[in-house]
C-alpha positions in Angstrom: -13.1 10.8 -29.9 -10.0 8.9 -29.4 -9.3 5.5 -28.8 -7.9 4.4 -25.1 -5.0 2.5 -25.2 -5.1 -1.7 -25.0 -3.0 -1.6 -21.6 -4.6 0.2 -19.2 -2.5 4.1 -19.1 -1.0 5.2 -15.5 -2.6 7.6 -13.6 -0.5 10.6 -15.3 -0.8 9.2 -19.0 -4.8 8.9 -18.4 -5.8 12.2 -16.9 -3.3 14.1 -19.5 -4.7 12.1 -22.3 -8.6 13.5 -20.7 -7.4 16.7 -20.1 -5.8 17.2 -23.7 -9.2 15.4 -25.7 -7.5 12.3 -26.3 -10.2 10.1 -24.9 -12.7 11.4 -22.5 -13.6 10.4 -19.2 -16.4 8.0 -20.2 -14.5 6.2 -22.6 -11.6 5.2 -20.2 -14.1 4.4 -17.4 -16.0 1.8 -20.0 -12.5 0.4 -20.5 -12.5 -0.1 -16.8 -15.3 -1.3 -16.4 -15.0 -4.0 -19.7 -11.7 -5.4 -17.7 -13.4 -5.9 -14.5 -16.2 -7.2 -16.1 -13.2 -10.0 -17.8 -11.2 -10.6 -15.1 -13.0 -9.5 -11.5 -14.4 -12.8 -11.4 -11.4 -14.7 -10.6 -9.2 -12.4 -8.9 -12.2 -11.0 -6.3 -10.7 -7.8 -6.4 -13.5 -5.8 -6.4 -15.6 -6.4 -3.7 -18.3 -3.5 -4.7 -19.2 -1.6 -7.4 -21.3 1.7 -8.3 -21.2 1.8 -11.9 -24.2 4.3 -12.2 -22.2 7.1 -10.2 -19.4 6.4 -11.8 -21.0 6.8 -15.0 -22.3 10.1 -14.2 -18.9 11.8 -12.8 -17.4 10.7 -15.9 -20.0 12.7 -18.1 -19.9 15.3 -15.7 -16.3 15.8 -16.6 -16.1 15.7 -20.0 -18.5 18.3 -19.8 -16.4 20.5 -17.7 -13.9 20.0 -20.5 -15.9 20.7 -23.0 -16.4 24.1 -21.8 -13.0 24.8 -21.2 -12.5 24.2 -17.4 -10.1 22.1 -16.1 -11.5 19.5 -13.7 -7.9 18.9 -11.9 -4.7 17.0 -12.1 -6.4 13.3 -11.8 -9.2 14.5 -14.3 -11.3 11.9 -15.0 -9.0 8.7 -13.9 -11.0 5.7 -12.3 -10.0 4.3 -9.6 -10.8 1.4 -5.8 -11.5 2.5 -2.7 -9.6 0.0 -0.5 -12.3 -1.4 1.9 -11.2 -0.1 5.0 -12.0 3.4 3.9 -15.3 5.7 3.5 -16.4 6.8 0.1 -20.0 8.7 -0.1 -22.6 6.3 -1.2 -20.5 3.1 -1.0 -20.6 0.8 2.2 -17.4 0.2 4.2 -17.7 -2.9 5.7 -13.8 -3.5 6.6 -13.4 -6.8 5.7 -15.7 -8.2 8.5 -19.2 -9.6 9.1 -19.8 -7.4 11.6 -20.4 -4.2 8.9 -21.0 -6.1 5.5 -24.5 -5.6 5.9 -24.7 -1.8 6.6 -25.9 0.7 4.0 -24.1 3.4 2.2 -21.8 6.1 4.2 -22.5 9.4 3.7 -19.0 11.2 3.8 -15.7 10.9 2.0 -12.7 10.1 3.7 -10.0 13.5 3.5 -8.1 11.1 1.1 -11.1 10.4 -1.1 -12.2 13.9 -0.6 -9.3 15.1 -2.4 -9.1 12.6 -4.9 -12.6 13.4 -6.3 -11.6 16.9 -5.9 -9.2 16.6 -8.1 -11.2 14.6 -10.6 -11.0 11.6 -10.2 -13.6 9.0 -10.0 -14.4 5.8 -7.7 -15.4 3.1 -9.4 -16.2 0.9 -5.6 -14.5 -0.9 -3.2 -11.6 -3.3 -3.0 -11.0 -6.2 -0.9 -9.0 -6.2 2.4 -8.4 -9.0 5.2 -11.1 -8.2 8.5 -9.9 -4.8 10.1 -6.5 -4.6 7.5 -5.1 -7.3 10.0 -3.2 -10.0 7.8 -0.5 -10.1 5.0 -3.3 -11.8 2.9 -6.3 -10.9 2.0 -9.1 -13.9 2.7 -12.3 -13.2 4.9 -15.3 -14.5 6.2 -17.4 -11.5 4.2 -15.4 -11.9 0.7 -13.9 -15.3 0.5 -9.8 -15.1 -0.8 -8.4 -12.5 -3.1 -6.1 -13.6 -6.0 -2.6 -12.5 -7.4 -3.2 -11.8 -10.9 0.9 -12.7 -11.7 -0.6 -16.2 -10.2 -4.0 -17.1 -9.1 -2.8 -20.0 -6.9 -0.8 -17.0 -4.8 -2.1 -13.8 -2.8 -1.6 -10.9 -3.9 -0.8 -9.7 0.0 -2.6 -7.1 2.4 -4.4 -5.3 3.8 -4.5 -3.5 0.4 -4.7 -6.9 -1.8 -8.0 -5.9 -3.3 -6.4 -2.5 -4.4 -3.2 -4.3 -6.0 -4.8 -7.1 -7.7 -7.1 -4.6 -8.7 -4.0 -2.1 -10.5 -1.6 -5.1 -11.0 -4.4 -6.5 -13.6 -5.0 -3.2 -15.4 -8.8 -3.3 -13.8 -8.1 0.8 -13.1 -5.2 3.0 -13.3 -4.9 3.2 -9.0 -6.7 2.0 -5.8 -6.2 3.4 -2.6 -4.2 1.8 0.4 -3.5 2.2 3.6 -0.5 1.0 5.3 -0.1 0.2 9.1 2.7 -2.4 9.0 3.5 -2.7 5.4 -0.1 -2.7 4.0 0.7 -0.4 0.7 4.3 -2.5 0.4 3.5 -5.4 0.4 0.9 -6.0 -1.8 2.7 -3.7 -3.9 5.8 -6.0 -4.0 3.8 -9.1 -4.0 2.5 -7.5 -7.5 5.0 -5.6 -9.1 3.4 -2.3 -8.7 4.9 0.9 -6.6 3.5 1.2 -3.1 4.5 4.6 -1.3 4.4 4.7 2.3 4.4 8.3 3.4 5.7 9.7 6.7 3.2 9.7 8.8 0.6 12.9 8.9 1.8 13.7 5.8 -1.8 12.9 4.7 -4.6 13.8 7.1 -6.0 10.6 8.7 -8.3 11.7 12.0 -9.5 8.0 12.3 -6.1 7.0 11.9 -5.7 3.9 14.6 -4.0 4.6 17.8 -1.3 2.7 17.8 -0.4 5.8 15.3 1.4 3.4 12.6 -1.5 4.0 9.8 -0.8 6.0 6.9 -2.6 6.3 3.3 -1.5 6.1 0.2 -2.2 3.9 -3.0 -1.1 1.1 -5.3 0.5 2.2 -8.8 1.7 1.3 -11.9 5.0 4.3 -12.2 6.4 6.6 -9.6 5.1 9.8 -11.1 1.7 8.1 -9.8 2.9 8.2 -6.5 3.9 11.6 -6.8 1.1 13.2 -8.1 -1.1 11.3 -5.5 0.9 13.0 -3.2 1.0 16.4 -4.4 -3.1 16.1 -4.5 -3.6 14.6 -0.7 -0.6 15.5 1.5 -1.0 18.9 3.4 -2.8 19.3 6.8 -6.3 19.5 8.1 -7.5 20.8 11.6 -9.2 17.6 11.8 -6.4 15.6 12.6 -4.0 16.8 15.3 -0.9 14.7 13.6 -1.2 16.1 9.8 2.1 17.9 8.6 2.4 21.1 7.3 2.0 21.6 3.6 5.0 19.9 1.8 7.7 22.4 0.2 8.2 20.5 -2.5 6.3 19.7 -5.7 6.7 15.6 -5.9 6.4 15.4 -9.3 8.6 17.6 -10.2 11.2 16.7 -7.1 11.2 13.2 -8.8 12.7 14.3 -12.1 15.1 17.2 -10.7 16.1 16.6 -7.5 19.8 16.6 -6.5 21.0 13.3 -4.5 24.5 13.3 -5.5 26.4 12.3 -2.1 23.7 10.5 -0.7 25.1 8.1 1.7 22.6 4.7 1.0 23.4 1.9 3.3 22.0 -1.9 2.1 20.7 -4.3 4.9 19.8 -8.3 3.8 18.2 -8.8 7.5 18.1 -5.3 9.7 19.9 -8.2 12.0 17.3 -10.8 12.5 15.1 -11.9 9.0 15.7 -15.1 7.2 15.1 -14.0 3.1 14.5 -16.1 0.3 17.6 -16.5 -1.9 16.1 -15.9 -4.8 14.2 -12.5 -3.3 18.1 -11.2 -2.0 20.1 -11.8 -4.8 17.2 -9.4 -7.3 17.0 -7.0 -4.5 20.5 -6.9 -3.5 21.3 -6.2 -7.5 18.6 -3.4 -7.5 20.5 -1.5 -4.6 23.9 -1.7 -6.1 22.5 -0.8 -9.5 20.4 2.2 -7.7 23.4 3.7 -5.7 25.2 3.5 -8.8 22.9 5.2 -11.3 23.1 7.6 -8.0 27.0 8.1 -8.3 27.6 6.5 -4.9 28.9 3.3 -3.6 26.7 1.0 -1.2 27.0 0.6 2.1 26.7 -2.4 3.7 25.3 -1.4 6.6 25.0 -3.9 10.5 21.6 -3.0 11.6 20.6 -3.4 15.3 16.8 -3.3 16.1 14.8 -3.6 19.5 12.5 -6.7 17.5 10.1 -4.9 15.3 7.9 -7.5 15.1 7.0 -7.7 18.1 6.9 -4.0 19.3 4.1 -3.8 16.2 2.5 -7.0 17.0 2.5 -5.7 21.3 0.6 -2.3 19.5 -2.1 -3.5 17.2 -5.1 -4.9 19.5 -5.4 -1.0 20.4 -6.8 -1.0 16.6 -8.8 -3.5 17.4 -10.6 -2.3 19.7 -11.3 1.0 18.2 -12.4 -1.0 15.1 -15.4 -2.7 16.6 -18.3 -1.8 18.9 -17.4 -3.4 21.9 -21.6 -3.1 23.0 -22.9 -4.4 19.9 -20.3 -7.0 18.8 -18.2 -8.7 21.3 -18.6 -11.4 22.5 -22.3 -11.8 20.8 -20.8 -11.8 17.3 -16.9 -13.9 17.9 -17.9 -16.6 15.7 -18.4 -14.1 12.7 -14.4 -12.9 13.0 -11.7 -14.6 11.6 -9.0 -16.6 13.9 -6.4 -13.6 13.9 -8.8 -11.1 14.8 -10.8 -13.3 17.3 -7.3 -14.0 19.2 -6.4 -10.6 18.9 -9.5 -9.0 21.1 -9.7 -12.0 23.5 -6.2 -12.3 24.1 -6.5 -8.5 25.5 -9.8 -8.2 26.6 -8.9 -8.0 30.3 -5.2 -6.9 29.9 -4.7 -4.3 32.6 -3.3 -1.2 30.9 0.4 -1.4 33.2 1.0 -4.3 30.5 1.0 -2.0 27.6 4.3 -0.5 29.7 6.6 -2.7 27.6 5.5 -2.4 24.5 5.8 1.4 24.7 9.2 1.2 26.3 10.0 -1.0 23.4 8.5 1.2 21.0 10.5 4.0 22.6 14.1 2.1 22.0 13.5 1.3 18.5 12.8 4.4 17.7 16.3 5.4 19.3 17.7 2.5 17.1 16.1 3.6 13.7 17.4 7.5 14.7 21.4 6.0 15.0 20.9 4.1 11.8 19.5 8.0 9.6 23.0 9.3 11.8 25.3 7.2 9.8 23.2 6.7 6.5 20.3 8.9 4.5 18.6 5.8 3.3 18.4 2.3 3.8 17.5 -0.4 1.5 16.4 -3.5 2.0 14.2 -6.3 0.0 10.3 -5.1 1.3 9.3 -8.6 1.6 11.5 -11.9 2.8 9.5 -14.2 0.2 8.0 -13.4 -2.8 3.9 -14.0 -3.1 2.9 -17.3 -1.1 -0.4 -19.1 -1.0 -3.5 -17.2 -1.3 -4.6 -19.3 1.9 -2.2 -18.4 3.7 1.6 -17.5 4.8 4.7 -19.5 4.3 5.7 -21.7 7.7 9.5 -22.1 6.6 12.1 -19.8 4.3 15.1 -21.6 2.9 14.8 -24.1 5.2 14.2 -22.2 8.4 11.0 -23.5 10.3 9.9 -20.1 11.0 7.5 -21.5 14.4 10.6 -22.8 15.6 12.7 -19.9 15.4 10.2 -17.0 16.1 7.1 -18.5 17.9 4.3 -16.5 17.8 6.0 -14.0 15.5 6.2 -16.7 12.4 3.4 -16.0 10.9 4.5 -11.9 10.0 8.4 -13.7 9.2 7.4 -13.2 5.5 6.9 -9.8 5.7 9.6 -9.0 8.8 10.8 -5.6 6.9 8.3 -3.1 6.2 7.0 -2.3 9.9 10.0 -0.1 11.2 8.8 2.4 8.9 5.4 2.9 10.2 6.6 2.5 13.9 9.2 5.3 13.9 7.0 7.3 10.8 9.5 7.0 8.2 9.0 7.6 4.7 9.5 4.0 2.3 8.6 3.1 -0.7 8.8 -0.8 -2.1 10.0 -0.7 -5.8 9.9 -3.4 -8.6 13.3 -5.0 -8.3 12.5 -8.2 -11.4 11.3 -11.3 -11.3 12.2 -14.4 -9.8 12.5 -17.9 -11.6 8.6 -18.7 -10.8 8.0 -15.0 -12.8 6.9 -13.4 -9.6 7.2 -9.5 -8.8 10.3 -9.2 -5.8 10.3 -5.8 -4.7 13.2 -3.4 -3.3 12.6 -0.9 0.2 13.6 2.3 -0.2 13.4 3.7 3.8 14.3 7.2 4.2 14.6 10.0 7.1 11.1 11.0 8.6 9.6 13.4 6.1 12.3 13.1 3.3 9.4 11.6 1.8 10.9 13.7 -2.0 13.9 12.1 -1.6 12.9 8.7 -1.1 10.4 9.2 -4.6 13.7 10.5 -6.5 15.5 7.3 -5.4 12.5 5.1 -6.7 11.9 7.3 -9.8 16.1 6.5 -10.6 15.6 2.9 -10.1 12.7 3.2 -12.1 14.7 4.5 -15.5 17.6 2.1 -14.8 15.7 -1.4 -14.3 12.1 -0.8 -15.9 9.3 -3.1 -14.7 6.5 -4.7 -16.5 3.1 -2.4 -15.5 1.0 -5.1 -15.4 0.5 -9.0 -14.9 0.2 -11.1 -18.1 -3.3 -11.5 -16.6 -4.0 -8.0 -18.1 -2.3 -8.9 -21.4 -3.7 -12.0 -22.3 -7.6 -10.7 -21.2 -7.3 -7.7 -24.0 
């Protein structure tokens, strides 16, 4: 048989080279599994592993090949389960000490139902902070997860077992999930592309219900992304918000699409964010080189928000309190959370539910403000993170000089990551894109927002960006381990 490449192939390159015969199943998987063996270790990406099952679905693929049937359009391709998410026969212990003990679940997620459904294989589970809470992945249960562009940084969250995971060529994709920038910014904190999809686009039933949570994965290209997409979107009766099947093929949509006359608007702030210098002038250079490959001039466009920060951070104990059983765990088991989490459920715990009033009401006016801004533009673009990767132990506490405490109290600590949550409030469609690399040589990512459900036009943007100002696949962590 064939001989899988020394970089670790995209999700595309990997199940067509299966499909065709040019390596089979098992041989990419032991490739897999050499470079977790390498490099896991330090980067505590991987938080379990199944190698036996894996092992088996692989064979049982190339058999399928080898007598002529086609096992799907992700035939064969490896890939993480993000932590926060059931896979048959691996545990899901979310991060926390509460569930890091319990045994094996015995259903797929939809999402990781129709990933093996379409052949692909999971490999185990990647690390996420307790619950998907934080912008940086570091628990109680797993100890701190690494960037592998810099093992002294983080390589974000929630999903920041799943990026370090593709950033370091350990597997072709992970899954994600994305609640207030959870796909985004790990992805831009690793140089990888992180779609957010509108929301119910993909059938999520234990979706939270602050209604903010979408799936999706961490990738190396944008026809990744869009082929994810054409294998999990469409609806299931299970889950009363799914969308109806898309009307579009995404892979295709990303090659042909028509976006001439697009009008794209370019905000540095959406009025209120303090950004790194070095993060606006790469991502500011991406947009203008983007809306030009597109034919277009870019607008700069005044945004005016009700505060997204805090209308996300008034919504997200109602997670937390769907996340944990309130009989068996609280306030028996505190000492076992970590600080954001513990704060989170006793800060609320006797909240009467008239104070959730004016959070909704917020809610409700932001989501006027992002409709008047999709009335004057069709996109907006904006950097998806305000710093570039920070300390694996935690966030930044000032940006060029701003002391963030000062300036946004209790809100500092999400100041790094202030734009990627007005998507998953109001359900928009974004996508954070490789935009360079800064002087340290750290991944700073562009935000591509579009119009609820022009999810297709917002993967055409990223796929043009993507042919004008190519990124590196993977960290030199991925290189220099071959």
């Amino acid at each position: 048989m064939g001989r899988v490449p020394e970089e670790m192939p995209s999700v595309v390159e990997a199940a067509e080279a299966i499909r065709s015969g040019a390596y089979t199943a098992s041989e990419l998987l032991e490739h897999c599994i050499a470079a977790i063996e390498a490099n896991n270790e330090k980067l505590n990406a991987f938080v379990v592993l199944d190698l036996d099952a894996a092992r088996e679905l692989a064979d049982s693929i190339d058999s399928a090949i080898a007598s002529g049937d086609d096992p799907g359009p992700l035939a064969g391709v490896p890939f993480g389960v993000k932590d926060l998410e059931d896979c048959a026969g691996l545990p899901t212990s979310h991060g926390s000490l509460l569930y890091k003990d319990r045994g094996p679940v015995e259903v797929d997620s939809i999402h990781v139902a129709r990933l093996r459904a379409a052949g692909a294989i999971p490999l185990g589970k990647t690390a996420a902070p307790e619950f998907g809470t934080l912008h940086y992945t570091r628990t109680k249960a797993w100890g701190v997860t690494r960037n592998p562009w810099s093992l002294d940084r983080t390589p974000g969250g929630s999903s920041g077992g799943s990026a370090a995971a593709v950033a370091a060529g350990l597997v072709p994709f992970a899954t994600a999930s994305d609640g207030g920038g959870s796909t985004r910014i790990p992805a831009s904190f690793t140089g990888l592309v992180g779609m957010k999809p509108s929301y119910g686009r993909i059938p999520n039933p234990t979706a939270d219900p602050s209604q903010t949570a979408v799936l999706g994965i961490e990738a190396v290209t944008v026809a990744d992304a869009a082929r994810h997409l054409d294998v999990v979107a469409g609806p299931d009766d299970r889950d009363r918000t799914s969308l109806p099947p898309p009307s579009v093929r995404y892979e295709q949509a990303i090659e042909d699409l028509d976006v001439s006359g697009l009008r794209i608007g370019w905000s540095a702030d959406l009025g209120f964010a303090v950004v790194d210098p070095g993060v606006l002038e790469l991502t500011h250079a991406a947009a203008e080189q983007l809306a030009a490959a597109v034919g277009v001039g870019l607008i700069d466009y005044e945004v005016r928000l009700t505060d997204p920060v805090k209308t996300w951070l008034s919504v997200g104990a109602l997670t937390l309190w769907l996340d944990i059983d309130e009989k068996e765990h609280y306030p028996d088991r505190l000492d076992d959370l970590t600080p954001y989490v513990r704060f989170g459920l006793e800060s609320t715990y006797d909240r009467p539910l008239r104070s959730l009033v004016s959070g909704l009401r917020r809610r409700l006016q932001l989501e006027a403000d992002c409709a008047a801004i999709f009335r004057d533009v069709d996109v907006l673009l904006t950097p998806t993170t305000a710093v570039p990767a920070f300390s694996a132990e935690g966030p930044p506490t000032h940006i060029g000089g701003v002391d963030l405490s000062e300036r946004f109290g209790l809100a500092a600590g999400a100041m790094s990551v202030p734009f990627t949550m007005l998507a998953n409030l109001c359900w928009n469609p974004a996508c954070a894109v490789p935009a360079g690399l800064n002087s340290e040589g750290l991944p700073v990512s562009l935000q591509i927002m579009g119009r609820r459900h022009a999810d297709e036009v917002v993967l055409r943007l990223a796929r043009i960006l993507e042919q004008v100002r190519p990124w590196p696949r993977h960290a030199p962590i991925a290189t220099a381990s071959t």
